[in-house]
C-alpha positions in Angstrom: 0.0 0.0 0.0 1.4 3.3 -1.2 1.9 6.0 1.8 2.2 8.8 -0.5 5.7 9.3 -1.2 8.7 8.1 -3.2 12.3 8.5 -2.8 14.0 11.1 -4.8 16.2 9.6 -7.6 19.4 11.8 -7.0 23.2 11.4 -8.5 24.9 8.1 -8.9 28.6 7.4 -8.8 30.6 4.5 -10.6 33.4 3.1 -9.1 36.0 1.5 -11.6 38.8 -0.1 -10.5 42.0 0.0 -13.4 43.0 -2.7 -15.6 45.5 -5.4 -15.0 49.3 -4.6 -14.0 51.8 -7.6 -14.0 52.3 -7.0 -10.4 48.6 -8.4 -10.5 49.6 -11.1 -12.3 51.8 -12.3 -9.6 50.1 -11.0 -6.7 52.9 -8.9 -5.6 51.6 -5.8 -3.4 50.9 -2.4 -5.0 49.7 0.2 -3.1 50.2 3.5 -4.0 53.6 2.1 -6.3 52.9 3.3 -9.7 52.9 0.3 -12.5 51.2 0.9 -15.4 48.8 -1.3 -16.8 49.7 -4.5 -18.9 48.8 -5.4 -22.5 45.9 -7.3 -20.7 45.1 -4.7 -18.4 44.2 -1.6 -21.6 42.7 -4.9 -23.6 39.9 -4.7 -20.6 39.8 -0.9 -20.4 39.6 -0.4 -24.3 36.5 -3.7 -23.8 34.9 -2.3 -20.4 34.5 1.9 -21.9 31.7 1.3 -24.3 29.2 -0.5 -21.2 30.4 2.4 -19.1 29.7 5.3 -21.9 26.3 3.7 -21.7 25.3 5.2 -18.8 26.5 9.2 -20.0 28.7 10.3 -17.1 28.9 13.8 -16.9 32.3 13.8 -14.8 35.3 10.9 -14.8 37.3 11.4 -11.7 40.4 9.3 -11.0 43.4 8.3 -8.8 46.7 10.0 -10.1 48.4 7.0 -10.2 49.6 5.7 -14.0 47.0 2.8 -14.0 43.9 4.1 -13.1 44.4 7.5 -15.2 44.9 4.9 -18.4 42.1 3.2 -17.6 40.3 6.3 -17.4 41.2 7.9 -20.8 39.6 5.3 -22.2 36.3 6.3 -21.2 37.1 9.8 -21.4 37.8 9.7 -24.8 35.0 8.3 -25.7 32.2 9.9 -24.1 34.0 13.4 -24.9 35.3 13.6 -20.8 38.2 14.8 -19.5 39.3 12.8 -16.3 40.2 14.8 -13.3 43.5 13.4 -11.6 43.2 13.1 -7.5 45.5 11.9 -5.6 43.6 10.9 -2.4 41.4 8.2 -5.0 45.2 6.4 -4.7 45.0 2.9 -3.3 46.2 2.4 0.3 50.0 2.7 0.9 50.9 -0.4 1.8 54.7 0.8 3.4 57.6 -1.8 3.4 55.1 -4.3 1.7 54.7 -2.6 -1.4 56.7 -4.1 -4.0 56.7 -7.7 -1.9 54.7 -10.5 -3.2 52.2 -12.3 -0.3 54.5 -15.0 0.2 57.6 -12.7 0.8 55.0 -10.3 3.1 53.6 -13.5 5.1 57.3 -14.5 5.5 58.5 -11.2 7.1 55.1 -9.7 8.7 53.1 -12.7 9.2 50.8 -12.1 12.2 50.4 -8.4 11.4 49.6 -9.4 7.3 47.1 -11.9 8.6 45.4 -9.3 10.8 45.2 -7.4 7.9 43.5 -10.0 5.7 40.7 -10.5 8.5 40.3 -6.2 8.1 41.4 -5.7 11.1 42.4 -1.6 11.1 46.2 -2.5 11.1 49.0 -0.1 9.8 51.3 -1.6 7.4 54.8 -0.3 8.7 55.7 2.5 6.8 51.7 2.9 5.9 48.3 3.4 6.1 45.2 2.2 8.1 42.0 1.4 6.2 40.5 4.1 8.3 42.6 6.5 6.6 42.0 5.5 3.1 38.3 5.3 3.3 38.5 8.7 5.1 40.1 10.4 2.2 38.1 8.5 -0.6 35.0 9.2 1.1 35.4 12.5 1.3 37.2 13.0 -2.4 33.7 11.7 -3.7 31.6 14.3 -1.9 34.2 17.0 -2.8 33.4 15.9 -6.7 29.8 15.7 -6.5 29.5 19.3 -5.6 29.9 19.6 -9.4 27.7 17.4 -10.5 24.4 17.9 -11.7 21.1 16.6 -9.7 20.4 13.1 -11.6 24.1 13.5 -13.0 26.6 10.1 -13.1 30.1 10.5 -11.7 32.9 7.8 -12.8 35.4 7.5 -10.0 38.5 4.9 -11.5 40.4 3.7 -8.5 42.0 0.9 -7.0 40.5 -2.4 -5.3 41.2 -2.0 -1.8 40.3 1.9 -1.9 36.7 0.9 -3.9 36.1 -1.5 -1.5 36.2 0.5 1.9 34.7 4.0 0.0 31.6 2.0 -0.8 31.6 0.6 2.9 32.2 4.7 4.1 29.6 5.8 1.7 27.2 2.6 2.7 27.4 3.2 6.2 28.6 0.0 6.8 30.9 -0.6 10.7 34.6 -0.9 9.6 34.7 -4.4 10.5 32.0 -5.0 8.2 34.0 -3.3 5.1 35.8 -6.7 4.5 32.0 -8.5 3.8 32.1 -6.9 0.6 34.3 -8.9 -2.1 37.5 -8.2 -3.9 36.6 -6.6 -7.2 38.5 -7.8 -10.6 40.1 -5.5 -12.6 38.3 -3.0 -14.2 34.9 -4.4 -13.0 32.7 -1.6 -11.5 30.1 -1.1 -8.7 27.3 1.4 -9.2 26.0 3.8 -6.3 22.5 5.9 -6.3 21.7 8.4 -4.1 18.4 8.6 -2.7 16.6 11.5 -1.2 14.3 10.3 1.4 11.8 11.6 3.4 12.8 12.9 6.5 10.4 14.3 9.5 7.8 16.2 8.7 8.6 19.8 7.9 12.1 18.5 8.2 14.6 18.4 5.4 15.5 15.1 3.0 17.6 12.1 4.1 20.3 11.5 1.8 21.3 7.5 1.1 23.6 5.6 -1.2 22.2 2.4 -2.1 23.9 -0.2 -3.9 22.6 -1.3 -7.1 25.8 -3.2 -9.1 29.2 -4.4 -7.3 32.2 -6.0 -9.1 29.8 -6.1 -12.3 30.3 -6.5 -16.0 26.9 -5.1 -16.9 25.1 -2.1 -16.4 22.3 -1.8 -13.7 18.8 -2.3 -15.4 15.9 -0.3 -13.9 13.9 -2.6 -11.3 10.1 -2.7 -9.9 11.0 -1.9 -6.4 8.9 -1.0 -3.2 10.2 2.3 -2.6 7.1 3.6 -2.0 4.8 0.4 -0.7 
C-alpha cells in the first residue's frame, strides 16, 4: 500500500577499479607504487568503456596513479570527458610491503599481514590504516559531486582495496563489516545511487547511497522496487 511518497532519484557514482598490472599477475603488493597497466590490463579498459559510456557520465574522476588514469582515458575519450586526476582516489599505501609479493609479506610480517587480511584496522609499517584510506576517498567523492548535476553520473577509476572500503564509508557499513564486501577484478565496476528520502515532517530530505551493481560487468537495469509500498 502506497503511503504517499517516493524516494528522490538523486546522483549516482561509478566506481572503476583500473586494468590489470603484472604486479597483479603475480600478486605482488601495489599500493600507491605506480605500474602501469599491462597489455591485458588496456585490452579490458579499451573492452569495459563502451558498457560504461552507456550510462552518459557527466564527470570521470580518478586516482593520479599511472594505472587508473589509463584506464580512465579510455572512457574519457569516448564519451567526450576529461578525467580529473586526485590523488587521495590512490589505493592504500601499503609501506615496506609494497613491491613484496604475499608469500615474501607473510614470511616477514606474518601475524600483522594476517590481521590485515581479516580487516582488522592495522598499519602496514611505513603505511596506512583502512580508516585513513576510506577517510580520504569518502570525502574526495563528496568533494566531486558538488559539481555534479542533480540526476548526474560521476565515474570515479580507483583501486580495489580503496573501492572497497569508500563504498563501505559511503554505505554506512561498521569498519569491521567493510571486508563482507568482495575483492573486485580488474576493471569491474560497482554502481551507487543516491536517494533522497523523506525525512520528519517539515524537516529536510535524508540523503542514502544504495547499492545497485558491485564487481559487475553489466550495467544496472531499472527494477520494480517498493520504494514507495
Amino acid at each position: 500500500m502506497s503511503r504517499g511518497w517516493n524516494a528522490t532519484p538523486g546522483r549516482r557514482v561509478v566506481f572503476w577499479r583500473h586494468g590489470r598490472t603484472e604486479w597483479n599477475l603475480v600478486s605482488r603488493f601495489q599500493g600507491a607504487t605506480d605500474v602501469p597497466l599491462d597489455a591485458v590490463g588496456v585490452a579490458q579498459a579499451r573492452a569495459a568503456a563502451p558498457v560504461l559510456a552507456r550510462l552518459a557520465p557527466a564527470r570521470i574522476v580518478s586516482s593520479d596513479l599511472g594505472r587508473a588514469m589509463a584506464t580512465a582515458r579510455t572512457l574519457g575519450d569516448l564519451v567526450g570527458v576529461d578525467p580529473v586526476p586526485e590523488p587521495d582516489l590512490r589505493e592504500t599505501n601499503g609501506g615496506v610491503w609494497q613491491g613484496l609479493t604475499r608469500e615474501e609479506i607473510l614470511a616477514e610480517h606474518r601475524e600483522l599481514f594476517l590481521a590485515w587480511i581479516a580487516g582488522h584496522d592495522v598499519r602496514p609499517p611505513g603505511g596506512e590504516v583502512r580508516s585513513e584510506v576510506v577517510g580520504r576517498v569518502v570525502g574526495a567523492v563528496h568533494r566531486h559531486l558538488e559539481d555534479l548535476e542533480p540526476g548526474g553520473t560521476m565515474v570515479v577509476v580507483s583501486h580495489g582495496g580503496a573501492i572497497r572500503g569508500g563504498i563501505g564509508g559511503l554505505l554506512g557499513l561498521a569498519p569491521e563489516q567493510w571486508t563482507a564486501l568482495g575483492v573486485i577484478a580488474n576493471c569491474a565496476w560497482s554502481v551507487l545511487s543516491q536517494l533522497d528520502l523523506p525525512g520528519e515532517p517539515g524537516g529536510a530530505p535524508v540523503t542514502r547511497w544504495r547499492l545497485e551493481e558491485y564487481n559487475a560487468t553489466s550495467t544496472p537495469v531499472p527494477a520494480l522496487g517498493a520504494d514507495d509500498a
